[in-house]
N, C-alpha and C positions, 0 to 999 in steps of 0.2 A: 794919227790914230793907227795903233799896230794892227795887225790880223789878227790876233786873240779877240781884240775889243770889236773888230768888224763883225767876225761869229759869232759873238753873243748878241747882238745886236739883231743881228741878220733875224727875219721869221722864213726867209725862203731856203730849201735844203739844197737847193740849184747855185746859189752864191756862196752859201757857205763850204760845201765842197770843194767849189775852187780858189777859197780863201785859205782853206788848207793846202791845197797842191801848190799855189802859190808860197805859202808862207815855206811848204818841205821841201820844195822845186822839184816837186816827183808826180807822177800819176797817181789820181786817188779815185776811188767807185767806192761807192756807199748801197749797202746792201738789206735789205729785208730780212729778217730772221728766215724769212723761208727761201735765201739766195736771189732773190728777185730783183732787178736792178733797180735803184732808186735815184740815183744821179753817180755822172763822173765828170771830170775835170775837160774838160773840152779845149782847152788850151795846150795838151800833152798828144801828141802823136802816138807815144813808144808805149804802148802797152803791149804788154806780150801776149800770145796766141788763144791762153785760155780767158783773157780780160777783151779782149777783139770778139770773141764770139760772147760772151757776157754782154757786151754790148750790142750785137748783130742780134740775140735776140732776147733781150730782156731780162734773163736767167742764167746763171752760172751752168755751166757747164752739168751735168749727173753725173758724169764718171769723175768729174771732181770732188763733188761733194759726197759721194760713198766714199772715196780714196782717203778723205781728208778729217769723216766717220772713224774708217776705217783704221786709220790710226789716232784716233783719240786727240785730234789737234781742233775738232770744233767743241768738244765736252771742255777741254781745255782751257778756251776761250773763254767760255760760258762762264766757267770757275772761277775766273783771275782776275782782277781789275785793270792790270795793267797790261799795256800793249807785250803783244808776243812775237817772235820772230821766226817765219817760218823757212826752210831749207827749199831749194828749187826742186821740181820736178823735171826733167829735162824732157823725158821722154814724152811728156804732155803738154811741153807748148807754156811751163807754169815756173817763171820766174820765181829769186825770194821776195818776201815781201815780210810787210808788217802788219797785225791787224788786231783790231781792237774791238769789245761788244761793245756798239752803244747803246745803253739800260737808262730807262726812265720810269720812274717810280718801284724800282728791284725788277724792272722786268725789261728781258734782252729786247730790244725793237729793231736790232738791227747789227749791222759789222761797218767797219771803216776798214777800207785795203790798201794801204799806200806801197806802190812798186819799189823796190831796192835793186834795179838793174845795174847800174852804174856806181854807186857809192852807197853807203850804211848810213841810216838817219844816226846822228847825234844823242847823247842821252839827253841834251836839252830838246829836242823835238819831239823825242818820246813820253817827255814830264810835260810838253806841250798835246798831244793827245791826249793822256787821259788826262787833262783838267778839260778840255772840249767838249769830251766823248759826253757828257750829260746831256749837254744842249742839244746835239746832234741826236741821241735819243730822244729829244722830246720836239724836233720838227719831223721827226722821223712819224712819232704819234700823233701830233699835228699834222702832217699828210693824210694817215691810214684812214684820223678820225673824219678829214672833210670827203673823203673817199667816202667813206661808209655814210654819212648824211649822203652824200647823190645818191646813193645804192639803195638808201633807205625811200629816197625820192622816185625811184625809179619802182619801187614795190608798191609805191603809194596808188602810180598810176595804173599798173596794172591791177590792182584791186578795185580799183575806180572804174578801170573799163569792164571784166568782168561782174561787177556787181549793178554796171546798168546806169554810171552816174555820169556818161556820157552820152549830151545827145546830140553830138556831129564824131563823125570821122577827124575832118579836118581838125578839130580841137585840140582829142586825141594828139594828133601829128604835131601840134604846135606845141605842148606841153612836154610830148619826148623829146622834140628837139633840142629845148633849154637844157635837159638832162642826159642829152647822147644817149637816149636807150634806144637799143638795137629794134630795127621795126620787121617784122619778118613780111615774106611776099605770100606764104599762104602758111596756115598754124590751124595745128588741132593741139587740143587741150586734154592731156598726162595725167589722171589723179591715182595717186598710191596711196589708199586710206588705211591703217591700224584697224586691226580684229578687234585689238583690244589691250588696254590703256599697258597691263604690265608686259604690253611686248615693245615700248613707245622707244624702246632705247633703236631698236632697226630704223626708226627715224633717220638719228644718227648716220648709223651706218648707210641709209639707201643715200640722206646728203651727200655722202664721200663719193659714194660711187657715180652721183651726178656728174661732180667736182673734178673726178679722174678721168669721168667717158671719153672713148675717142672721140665720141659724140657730142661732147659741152658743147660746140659751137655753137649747136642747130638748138640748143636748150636753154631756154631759162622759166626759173622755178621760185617758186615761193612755198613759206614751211610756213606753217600751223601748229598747235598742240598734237593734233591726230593726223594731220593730211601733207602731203606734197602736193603741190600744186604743180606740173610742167605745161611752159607755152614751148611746141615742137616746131620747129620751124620748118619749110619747104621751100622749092623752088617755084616761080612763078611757071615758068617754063614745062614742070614737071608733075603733073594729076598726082595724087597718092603720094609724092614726096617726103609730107610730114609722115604721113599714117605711118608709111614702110622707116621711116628713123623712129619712130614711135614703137612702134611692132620689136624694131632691134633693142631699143632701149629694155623696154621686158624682157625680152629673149637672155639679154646681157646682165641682167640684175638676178634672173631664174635660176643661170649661171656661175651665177656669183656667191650668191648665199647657201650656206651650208643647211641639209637638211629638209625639216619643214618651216623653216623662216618665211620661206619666198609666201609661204602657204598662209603668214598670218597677214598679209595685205589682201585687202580688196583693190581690185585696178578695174579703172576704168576710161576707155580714149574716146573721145567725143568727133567724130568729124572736122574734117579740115575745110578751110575758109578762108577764099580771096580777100574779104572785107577784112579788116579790123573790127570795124561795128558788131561784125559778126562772131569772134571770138568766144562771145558770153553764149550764142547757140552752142556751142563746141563744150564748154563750161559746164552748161546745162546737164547737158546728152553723158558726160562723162560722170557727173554725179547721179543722173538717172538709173547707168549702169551700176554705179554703185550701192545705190539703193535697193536696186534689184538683187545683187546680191547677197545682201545685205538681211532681204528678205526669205530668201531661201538658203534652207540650214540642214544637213551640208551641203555646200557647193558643190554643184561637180566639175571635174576636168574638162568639160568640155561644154562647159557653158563660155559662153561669146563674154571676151574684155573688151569688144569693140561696139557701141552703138549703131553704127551700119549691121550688123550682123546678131545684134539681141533677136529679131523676130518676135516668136509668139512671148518670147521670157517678158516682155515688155508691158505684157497684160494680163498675166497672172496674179498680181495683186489687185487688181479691180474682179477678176474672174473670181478669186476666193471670195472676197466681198461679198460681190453679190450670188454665188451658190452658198456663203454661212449664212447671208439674210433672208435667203427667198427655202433654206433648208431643200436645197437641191443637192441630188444624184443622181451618178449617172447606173440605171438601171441594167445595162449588159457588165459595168465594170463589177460592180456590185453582185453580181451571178458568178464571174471568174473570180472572184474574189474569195466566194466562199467556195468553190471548186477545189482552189490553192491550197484553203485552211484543211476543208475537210479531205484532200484528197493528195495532199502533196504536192502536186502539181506546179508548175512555173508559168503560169498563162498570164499572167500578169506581166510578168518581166519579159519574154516571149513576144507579146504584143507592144508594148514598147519599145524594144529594140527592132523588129521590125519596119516598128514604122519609122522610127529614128533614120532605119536604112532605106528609106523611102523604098520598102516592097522587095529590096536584093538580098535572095533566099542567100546563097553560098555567102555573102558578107555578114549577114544575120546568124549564121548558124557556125560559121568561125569564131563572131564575138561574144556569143551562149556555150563554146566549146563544145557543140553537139554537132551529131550528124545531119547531113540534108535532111533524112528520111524521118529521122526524128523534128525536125522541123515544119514537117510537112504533116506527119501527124498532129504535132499540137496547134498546129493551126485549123485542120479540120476540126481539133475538139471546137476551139474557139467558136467557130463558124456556126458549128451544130447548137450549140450551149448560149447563144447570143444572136442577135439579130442587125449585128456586125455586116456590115459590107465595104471592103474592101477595095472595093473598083469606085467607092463615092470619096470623093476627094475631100467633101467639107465635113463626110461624118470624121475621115481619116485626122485630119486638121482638130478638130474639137477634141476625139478621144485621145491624140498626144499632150495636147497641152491639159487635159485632165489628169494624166498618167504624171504628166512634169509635176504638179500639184501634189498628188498621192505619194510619190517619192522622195519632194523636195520640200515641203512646207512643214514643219514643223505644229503636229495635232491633224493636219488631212488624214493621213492615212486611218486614224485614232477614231477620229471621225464618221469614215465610211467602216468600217469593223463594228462600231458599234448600230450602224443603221441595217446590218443585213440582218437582222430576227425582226426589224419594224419592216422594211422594203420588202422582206421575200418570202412568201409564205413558204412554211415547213412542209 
């Protein structure tokens, strides 16, 4: 049986490769459409400098493959059926060689590279590639496709553990193991939800930027119709690990996107977690965040992406609740309120920034763009005009997250406007 009939034969792209360097007595690597190593001939020593690091780390070279962009010898490839011959690089380590797309079903899956250091393949070894180059595409596809079932396998279980359909740890453990999925030693849980459906193409683009991060390692994710999903990995060793690759990850996507893009996600990071078990708390917390602001329209800048640090945001939707069912207000905000209307005044906003700056006049009256003095007046009005105090910590506490209400919820404000001629007499 010749080598021809070995290759077609063959379903592993590990024998077949070296069916080929055998049958061309040359070094041969078989490559991914996106440069990736896929096999090479292991009975060949003499590969030259730029196929030595192709193999040292799984991918061609990048300044090769711009270089070889760059002049139009992979559009080239791509075009031609038949094998092409390319001229040496010297100065990069990059012998000539021969190489060929192998395409299965009209689509490239991959290159064959056969070295030509020593002697010129034959035109019969050339009319011998491309009668091969099919087959080799199509174990090429045959790889990708059982790749992508484990990968597919490996989504299954983290949906599984996030949704609560484990009920050991060790299960868990046992079921990634079959699948080599990466187990992390402590993980807080990424979600980057869409505002809204016609911006769903940034999906897209936030995938890539997962895909590119310096950060992949520490990530992995799962896509949805609306949502990304990331599990952030951490060190055992190291408290905050996940959070702070988490925090960069945001930082880096904020970054990255032009515009108000970054602005049509909602984000939310859930705490991090020794257990496994524990993951779907982290899941939870980060949809919760979500929710919240979700629930407040407009967002603002400086509401918390972090569940550790939501605070009072956390209960503003049960607080509207029950002040729209019990037809409650609040009696002093309701007096500055119409102060505001009827008198121009800022007392509203004044009292909330304030207290935002938990009582520091010179930080308050920087972020109002006023003066101290001015600040110190409208707090006296306040004072006078309301039964406000200031030095009480749980009224301070109640009237912020009532102020968060009035400026964040969409119909609050609408709301109290219309209850001042019922609450206040003329």
């Amino acid at each position: 049986m010749d080598q021809k009939e070995l290759i077609f034969q063959t379903e592993d792209i590990h024998k077949a490769t070296e069916f080929i360097s055998s049958k061309l007595d040359k070094p041969v690597i078989v490559e991914s459409k996106n440069f990736e190593l896929i096999a090479y001939s292991s009975s060949f020593e003499e590969f030259d400098q730029t196929q030595q690091k192709t193999i040292l780390s799984k991918k061609c070279p990048v300044f090769i493959i711009d270089r070889l962009k760059k002049e139009g010898i992979v559009q080239k490839v791509e075009s031609k059926p038949e094998p092409i011959r390319i001229e040496p690089i010297e100065e990069l380590g990059f012998y000539q060689r021969i190489v060929i797309a192998a395409k299965h079903l009209g689509h490239t899956m991959g290159y064959i590279w056969v070295q030509e250091s020593t002697s010129l393949l034959k035109e019969e070894d050339l009319v011998f590639l491309e009668e091969i180059t099919s087959h080799i595409g199509k174990l090429i596809y045959d790889a990708y496709s059982r790749v992508n079932v484990k990968e597919g396998r490996k989504d299954e279980l983290l949906w599984k553990l996030i949704h609560h359909e484990y009920g050991s740890e060790t299960q868990f453990r046992h079921d990634s193991k079959q699948v080599k999925l990466k187990l992390p030693e402590r993980c807080a849980v990424l979600i980057f939800s869409i505002t809204d459906p016609q911006h769903n193409e940034l999906l897209g683009t936030l995938k890539d930027l997962v895909i590119h991060s310096p950060l992949r390692q520490d990530i992995q994710f799962l896509k949805t119709e609306f949502q990304i999903v990331m599990f952030v990995h951490g060190r055992a060793s190291d408290p905050f690990s996940a959070t702070d690759t988490g925090r960069a990850f945001i930082e880096e996507v904020k970054q990255s996107l032009d515009g108000d893009s970054f602005y049509y996600f909602m984000i939310g990071l859930g705490k991090e977690y020794t257990k496994l078990i524990d993951v779907r708390k982290s899941f939870l917390e980060a949809l919760e965040v979500i929710e919240t602001a979700n629930f407040i329209e407009p967002r603002p800048e400086t509401m918390p992406r972090e569940f550790a640090k939501l605070g009072v945001y956390r209960y503003l939707a049960t607080l509207y609740e029950k002040n729209s069912s019990e037809d409650y207000f609040s009696e002093d905000l309701l007096v500055l309120m119409k102060k505001d209307t009827e008198g121009q005044t800022n007392l509203l906003e004044t009292l909330e920034v304030y207290l935002a700056n938990n009582g520091k006049g010179k930080q308050t009256a920087s972020e109002l763009f006023i003066h101290p003095n001015t600040l110190n007046y409208r707090l006296k009005q306040i004072l006078d005009l309301t039964n406000i105090n200031l030095q009480d910590f749980n009224m301070k506490s109640y009237l912020y997250t009532e102020l968060l209400l009035l400026n964040n919820v969409p119909g609050y404000y609408k709301r109290y406007r219309e209850a001042i001629s019922v609450h206040l007499k003329e």
